[in-house]
N, C-alpha and C positions, 0 to 999 in steps of 0.2 A: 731468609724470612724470619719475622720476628713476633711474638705478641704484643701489639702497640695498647691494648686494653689493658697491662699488666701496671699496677703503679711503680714497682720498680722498676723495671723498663721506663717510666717517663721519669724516674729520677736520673736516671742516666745518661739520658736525653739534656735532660735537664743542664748536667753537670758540664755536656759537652756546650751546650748554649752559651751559659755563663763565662767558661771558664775561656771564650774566644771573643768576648764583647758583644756575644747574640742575647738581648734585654726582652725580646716576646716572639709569638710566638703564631699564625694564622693559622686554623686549622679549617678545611674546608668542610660545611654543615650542608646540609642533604632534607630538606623538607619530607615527611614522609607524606603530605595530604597539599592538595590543593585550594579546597577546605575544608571547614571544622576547625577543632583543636589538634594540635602540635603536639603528638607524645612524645614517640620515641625516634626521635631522627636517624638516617638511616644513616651508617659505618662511623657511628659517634662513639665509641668503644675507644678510643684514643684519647677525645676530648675527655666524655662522660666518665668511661673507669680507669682510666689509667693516669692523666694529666690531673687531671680535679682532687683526685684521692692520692695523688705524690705527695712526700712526706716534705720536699723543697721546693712544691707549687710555687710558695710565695715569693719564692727567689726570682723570678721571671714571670710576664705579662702573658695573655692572650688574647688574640680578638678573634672574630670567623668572618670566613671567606664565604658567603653564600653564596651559595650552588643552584644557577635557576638554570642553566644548560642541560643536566640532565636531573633534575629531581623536580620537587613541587615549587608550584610558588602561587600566589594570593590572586583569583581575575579581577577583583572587585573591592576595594574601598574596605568595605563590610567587614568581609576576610583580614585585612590588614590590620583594622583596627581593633576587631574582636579576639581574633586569635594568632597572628604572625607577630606585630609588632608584641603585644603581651608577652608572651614567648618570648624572646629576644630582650625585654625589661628584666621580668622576673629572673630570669634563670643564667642570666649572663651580666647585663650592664649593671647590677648591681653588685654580681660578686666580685669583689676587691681586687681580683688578680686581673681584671678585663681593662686594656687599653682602652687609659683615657687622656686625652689632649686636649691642655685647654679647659678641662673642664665637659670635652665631647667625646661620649664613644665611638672608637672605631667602627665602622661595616661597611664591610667589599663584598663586592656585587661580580659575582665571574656570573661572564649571561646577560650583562645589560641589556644588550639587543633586544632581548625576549619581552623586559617589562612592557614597552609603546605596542605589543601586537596585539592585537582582537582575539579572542578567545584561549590566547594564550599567556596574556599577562594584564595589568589595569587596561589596556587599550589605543592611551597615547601618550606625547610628551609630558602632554600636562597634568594628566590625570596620573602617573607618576609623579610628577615635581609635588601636588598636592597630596600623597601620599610621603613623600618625604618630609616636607614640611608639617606636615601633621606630628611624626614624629618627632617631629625637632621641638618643637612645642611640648607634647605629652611629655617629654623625658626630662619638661625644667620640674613638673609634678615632684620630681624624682631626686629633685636637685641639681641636677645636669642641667648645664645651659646650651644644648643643641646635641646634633648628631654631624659624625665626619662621616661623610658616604663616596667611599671609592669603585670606583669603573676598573674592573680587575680585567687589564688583558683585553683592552678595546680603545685604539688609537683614536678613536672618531670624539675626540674630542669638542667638540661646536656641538654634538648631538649629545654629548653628555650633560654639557651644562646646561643644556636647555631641559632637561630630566632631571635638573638638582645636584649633580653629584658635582663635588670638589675636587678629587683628586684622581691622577690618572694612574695607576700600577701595573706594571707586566705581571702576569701569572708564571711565565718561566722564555726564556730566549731560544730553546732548540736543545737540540743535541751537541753544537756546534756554540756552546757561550763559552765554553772553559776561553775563548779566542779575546782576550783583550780590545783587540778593532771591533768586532764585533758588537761588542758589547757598546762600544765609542758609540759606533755609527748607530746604535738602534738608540739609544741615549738622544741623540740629535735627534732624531725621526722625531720622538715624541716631543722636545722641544718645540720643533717645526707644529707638528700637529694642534700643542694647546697654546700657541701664539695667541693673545687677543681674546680667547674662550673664558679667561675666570677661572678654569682650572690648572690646578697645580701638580705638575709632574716630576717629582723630585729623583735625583738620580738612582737609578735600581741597577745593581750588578748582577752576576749571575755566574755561573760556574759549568751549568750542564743541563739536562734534561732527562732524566733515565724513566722510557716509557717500558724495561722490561716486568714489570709486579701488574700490569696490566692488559699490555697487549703484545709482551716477548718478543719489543723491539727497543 
């Protein structure tokens, strides 16, 4: 165990990044409110004090993985546009070290599932997709010409794209990726999967899975 909120600690991080051809960097963000305003997002002490305040930040990118699986996220339009997306402009897509493509910032979505349910996220496909688009709009304000929005770790492809989202990413392959075939055969799966959908699945490798900092397996 380590303290990830320490900025030397993320220069070090850092240093192993770089120095292996790794150019950014996702850190998974944590809503602390379902609504309201956006304070202090929860176990962002990595991103916030330790990444941000590194003294060779600028050497390497970031983007966030938002976390609607187990943390907050927006029911209603309202929300989105008053205080989630705001947050997310302000305090990230503008700072210089934030993945951008194109001209589009990066945001992965771990939890897509959750955004189309009733009482649990906007409600449905669409009212998602017009939540994203909304953004993608707001952010030319900003000078950005759109938002990339990835389905982190959800094969379902045909249901992503109908919900907006372009690209499709694993979140991690198992305990069981260090395995070359492995890795082959789930690479194909997702090909398979965004056949014909519009989104884009570009190849993700993998190495392993270690769930013991959480649940001591």
């Amino acid at each position: 165990y380590y303290d990830e909120g320490l900025p030397e600690m993320a220069d070090w991080e850092i240093k192993y990044f770089v120095e292996h051809g790794v150019d950014f960097q996702a850190f998974c963000w944590y809503a602390d409110v379902d609504s309201g305003p956006v304070r202090r997002p929860r176990l962002a002490y990595q991103l916030e004090d330790g990444f941000k305040h590194a003294r060779y930040s600028d050497a390497m990118k970031y983007c966030l993985i938002w976390e609607i699986q187990n943390a907050g996220r927006p029911h209603t339009l309202e929300d989105w546009k008053n205080h989630f997306a705001p947050y997310f402009i302000e305090h990230h897509f503008k700072d210089p070290r934030y993945l951008v493509l194109d001209g589009k910032p990066v945001l992965s979505v771990f939890g897509p599932w959750n955004l189309p349910k009733k009482g649990k996220g906007f409600g449905s496909a669409e009212t998602t997709r017009a939540a994203f688009d909304w953004l993608r709009e707001e952010v030319k304000k900003h000078g950005f010409k759109g938002v990339i929005f990835v389905a982190s770790h959800w094969n379902e492809c045909a249901a992503a794209a109908k919900m907006g989202f372009d690209v499709q990413l694993p979140y991690n392959y198992g305990g069981n990726a260090w395995d070359p075939q492995l890795n082959r055969t789930l690479n194909e799966n997702r090909l398979k999967a965004s056949a014909g959908t519009g989104v884009f699945t570009p190849p993700a490798v993998a190495v392993g899975f270690d769930n013991v900092p959480w649940g001591g397996t």
